[in-house]
C-alpha positions in Angstrom: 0.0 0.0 0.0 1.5 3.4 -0.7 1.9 5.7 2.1 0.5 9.5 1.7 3.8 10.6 0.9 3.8 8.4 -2.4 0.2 9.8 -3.8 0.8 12.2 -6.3 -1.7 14.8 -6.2 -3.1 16.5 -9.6 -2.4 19.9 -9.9 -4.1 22.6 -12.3 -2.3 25.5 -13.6 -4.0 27.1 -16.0 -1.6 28.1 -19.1 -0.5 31.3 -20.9 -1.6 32.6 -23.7 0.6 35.5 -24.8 3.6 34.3 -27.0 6.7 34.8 -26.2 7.3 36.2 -29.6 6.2 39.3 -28.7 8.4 42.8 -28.7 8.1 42.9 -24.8 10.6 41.1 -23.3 8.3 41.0 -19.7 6.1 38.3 -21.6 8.8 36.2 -22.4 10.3 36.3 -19.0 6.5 35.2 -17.5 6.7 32.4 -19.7 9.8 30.7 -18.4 8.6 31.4 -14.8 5.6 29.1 -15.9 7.9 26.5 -17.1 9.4 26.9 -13.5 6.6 26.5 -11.8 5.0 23.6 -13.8 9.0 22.2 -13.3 9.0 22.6 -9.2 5.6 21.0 -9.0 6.1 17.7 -10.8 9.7 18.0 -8.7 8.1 18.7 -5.5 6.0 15.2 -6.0 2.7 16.6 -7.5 1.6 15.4 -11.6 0.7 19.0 -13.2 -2.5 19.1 -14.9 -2.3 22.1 -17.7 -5.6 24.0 -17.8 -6.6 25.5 -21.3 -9.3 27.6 -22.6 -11.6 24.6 -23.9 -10.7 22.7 -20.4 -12.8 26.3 -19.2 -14.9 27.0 -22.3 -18.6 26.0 -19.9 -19.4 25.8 -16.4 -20.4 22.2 -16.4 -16.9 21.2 -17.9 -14.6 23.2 -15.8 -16.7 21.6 -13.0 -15.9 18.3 -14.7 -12.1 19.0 -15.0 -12.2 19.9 -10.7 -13.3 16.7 -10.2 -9.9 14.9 -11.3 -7.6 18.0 -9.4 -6.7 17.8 -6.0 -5.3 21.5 -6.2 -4.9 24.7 -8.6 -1.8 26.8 -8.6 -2.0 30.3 -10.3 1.2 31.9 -11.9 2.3 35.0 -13.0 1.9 36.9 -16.1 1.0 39.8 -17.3 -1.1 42.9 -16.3 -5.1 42.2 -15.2 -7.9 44.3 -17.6 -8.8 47.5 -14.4 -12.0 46.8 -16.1 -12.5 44.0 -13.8 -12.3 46.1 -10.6 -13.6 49.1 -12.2 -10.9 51.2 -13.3 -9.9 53.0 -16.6 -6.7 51.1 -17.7 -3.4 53.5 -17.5 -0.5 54.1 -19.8 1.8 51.8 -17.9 0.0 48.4 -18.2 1.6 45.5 -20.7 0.4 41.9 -21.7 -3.6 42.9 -20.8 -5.0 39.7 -22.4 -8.6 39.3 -22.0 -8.8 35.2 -22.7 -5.8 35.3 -19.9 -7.9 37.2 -17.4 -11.4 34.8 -18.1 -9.6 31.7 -18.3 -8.0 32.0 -14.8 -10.7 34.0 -13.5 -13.0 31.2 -14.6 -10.4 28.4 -13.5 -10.2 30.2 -9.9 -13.8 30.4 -9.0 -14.3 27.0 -9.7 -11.5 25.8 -7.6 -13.0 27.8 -4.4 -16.3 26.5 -5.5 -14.8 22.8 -5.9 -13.5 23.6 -2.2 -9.8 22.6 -3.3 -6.1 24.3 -2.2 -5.2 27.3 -4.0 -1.9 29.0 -4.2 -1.9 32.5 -6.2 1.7 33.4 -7.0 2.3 37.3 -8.4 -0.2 38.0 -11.0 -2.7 34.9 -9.1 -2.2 37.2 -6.2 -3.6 40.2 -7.8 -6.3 38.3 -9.3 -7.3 36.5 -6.4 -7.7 39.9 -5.1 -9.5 41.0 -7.9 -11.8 37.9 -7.7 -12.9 38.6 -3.8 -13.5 42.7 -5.1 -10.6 44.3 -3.8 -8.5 46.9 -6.2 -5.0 47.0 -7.6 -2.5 50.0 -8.1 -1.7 49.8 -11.6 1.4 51.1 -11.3 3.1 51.6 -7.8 4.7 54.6 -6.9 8.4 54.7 -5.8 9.1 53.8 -2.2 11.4 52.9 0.3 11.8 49.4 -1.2 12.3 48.4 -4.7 10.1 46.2 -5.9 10.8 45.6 -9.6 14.3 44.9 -10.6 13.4 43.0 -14.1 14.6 45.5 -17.3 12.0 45.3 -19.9 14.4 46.8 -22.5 17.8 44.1 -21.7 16.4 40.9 -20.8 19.8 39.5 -20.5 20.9 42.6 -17.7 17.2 41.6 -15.7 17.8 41.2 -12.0 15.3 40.6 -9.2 14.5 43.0 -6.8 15.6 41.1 -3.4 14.1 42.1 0.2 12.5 40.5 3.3 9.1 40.3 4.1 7.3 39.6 7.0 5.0 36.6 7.4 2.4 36.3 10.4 2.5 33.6 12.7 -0.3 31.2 12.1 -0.7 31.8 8.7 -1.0 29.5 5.7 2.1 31.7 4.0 4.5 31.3 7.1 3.4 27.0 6.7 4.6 27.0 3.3 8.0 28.4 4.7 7.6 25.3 7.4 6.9 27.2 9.9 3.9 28.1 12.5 5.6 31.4 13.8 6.4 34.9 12.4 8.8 34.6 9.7 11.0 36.7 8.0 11.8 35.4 4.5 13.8 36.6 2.0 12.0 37.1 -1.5 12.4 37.7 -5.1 10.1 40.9 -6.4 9.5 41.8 -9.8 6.5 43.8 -10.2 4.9 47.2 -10.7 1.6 46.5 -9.8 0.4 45.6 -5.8 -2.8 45.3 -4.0 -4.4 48.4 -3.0 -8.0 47.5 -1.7 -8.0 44.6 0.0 -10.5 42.2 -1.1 -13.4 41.5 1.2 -12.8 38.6 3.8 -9.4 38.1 2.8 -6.1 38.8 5.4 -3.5 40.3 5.1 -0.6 37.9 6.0 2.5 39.2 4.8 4.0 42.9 4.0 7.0 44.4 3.1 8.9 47.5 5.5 7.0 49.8 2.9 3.7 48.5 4.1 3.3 46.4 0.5 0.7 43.7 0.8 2.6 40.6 -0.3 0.4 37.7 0.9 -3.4 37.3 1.1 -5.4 34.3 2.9 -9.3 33.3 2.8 -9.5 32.3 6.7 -12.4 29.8 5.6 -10.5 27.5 3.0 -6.9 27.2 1.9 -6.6 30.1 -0.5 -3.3 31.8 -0.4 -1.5 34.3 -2.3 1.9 35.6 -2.8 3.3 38.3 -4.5 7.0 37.2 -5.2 8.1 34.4 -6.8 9.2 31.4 -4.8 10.2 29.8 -8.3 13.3 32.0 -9.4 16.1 30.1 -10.5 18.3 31.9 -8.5 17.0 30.8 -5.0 19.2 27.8 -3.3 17.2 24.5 -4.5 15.7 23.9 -1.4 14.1 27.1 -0.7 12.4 26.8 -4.1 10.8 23.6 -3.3 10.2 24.3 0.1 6.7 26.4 -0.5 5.9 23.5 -3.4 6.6 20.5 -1.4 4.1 22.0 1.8 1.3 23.0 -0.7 1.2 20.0 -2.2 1.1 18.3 1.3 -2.1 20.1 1.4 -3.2 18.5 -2.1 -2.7 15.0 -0.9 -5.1 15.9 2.1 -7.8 18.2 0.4 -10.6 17.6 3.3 -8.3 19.9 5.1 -8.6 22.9 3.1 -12.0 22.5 2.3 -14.7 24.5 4.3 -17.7 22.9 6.5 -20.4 21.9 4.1 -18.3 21.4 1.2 -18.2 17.5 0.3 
């Protein structure tokens, strides 16, 4: 009989769908980080399910598709439509891709409905907060820590913007770093855009010195956001599987994150 440790849980990520071909070298970069991900997660011990646009194109078969996940992992990418939270789009957005936004709109609403683990990593940050009718600054004004080190223009001189963040004690973000206290970890930040409203019934679980909201949680059901990226090549092996290998712990035991009433 195989022990828990031996189950391989399914995990959707749904894909992206802005070529790499493009002019901007920021798509291109998202691109790889998605080949990370998908990468870490089969490494980490779970079998990657890629979600598509027809895997979402009704209701009834994206409900379907839930039934064979155990969790859903949303990456990065590019900018979300302001539409969606009722804002005028500015002159600083890139990569706003409108099958992008539905597809992992659609794919995250039917993960919380399906009562499953979710982990939202930069742009699945912003969307999750999007999705529970919070706002997002669409492009952040200078502060005290720099948050974007990636060079659109030379993506051979791109660096990550490194600094700490703190994570609370008790929350689901401080259990992916293994631990059940207040954490500090230290993270790799590439983005212009952040939370601004908070959406409604989510925490707050992690900031940055400038007061930067870098991880959200649904206190109800395992839904969990970060805004860095725990996949850069550049972090030492095991701390890039580390948050992978304790969220798909929480695949392999999905009663756990799902909330009472939900079979």
């Amino acid at each position: 009989m195989k022990s828990p440790k031996d189950v391989r849980p399914r995990v959707g990520v749904p894909v992206r769908l802005s070529s790499s071909d493009t002019p901007d070298a920021r798509v291109g970069e998202a691109n790889q980080l998605f080949t990370f991900i998908v990468d870490l997660l089969r490494e980490a011990g779970a079998d990657p399910v890629l979600l598509t646009p027809v895997s979402a194109d009704s209701a009834g078969r994206l409900a379907k598709e839930m039934e064979r996940l155990d969790g859903v992992l949303l990456p990065g990418g590019g900018d979300i439509n302001p539409r969606l939270y009722g804002q005028d789009p500015d002159d600083s957005l890139y990569d706003v891709n409108p099958e992008q936004d539905h597809l992992d709109m659609d794919v995250a609403r039917a993960t919380i409905d399906a009562g499953l683990p979710l982990l939202g990593v930069c742009r699945g940050h912003q969307l999750l907060n999007v999705l529970y009718g919070g706002t997002l600054f669409q492009d952040m004004a200078p502060s005290t820590v720099n948050h974007n080190g990636l060079d659109p223009q030379d993506p051979a001189a791109s660096e990550w913007a490194w600094h700490d963040v703190l994570v609370s004690a008790g929350s689901k973000a401080a259990a992916l770093y293994g631990s059940a206290g207040a954490t500090t970890v230290k993270i790799a930040s590439g983005h212009h855009q952040a939370v601004d409203r908070v959406g409604e019934g989510l925490l707050v679980t992690a900031v940055a010195d400038d007061g930067t909201v870098e991880a959200l949680e649904d206190p109800s059901r395992w839904v969990v956001s970060v805004q860095w990226h725990p996949e850069a090549s550049q972090l030492p092996d095991a701390d890039r599987l580390m948050p992978f290998r304790n969220f798909i712990d929480v695949c392999r035991n999905p009663t756990q994150a799902r909330p009472e009433g939900v079979q």
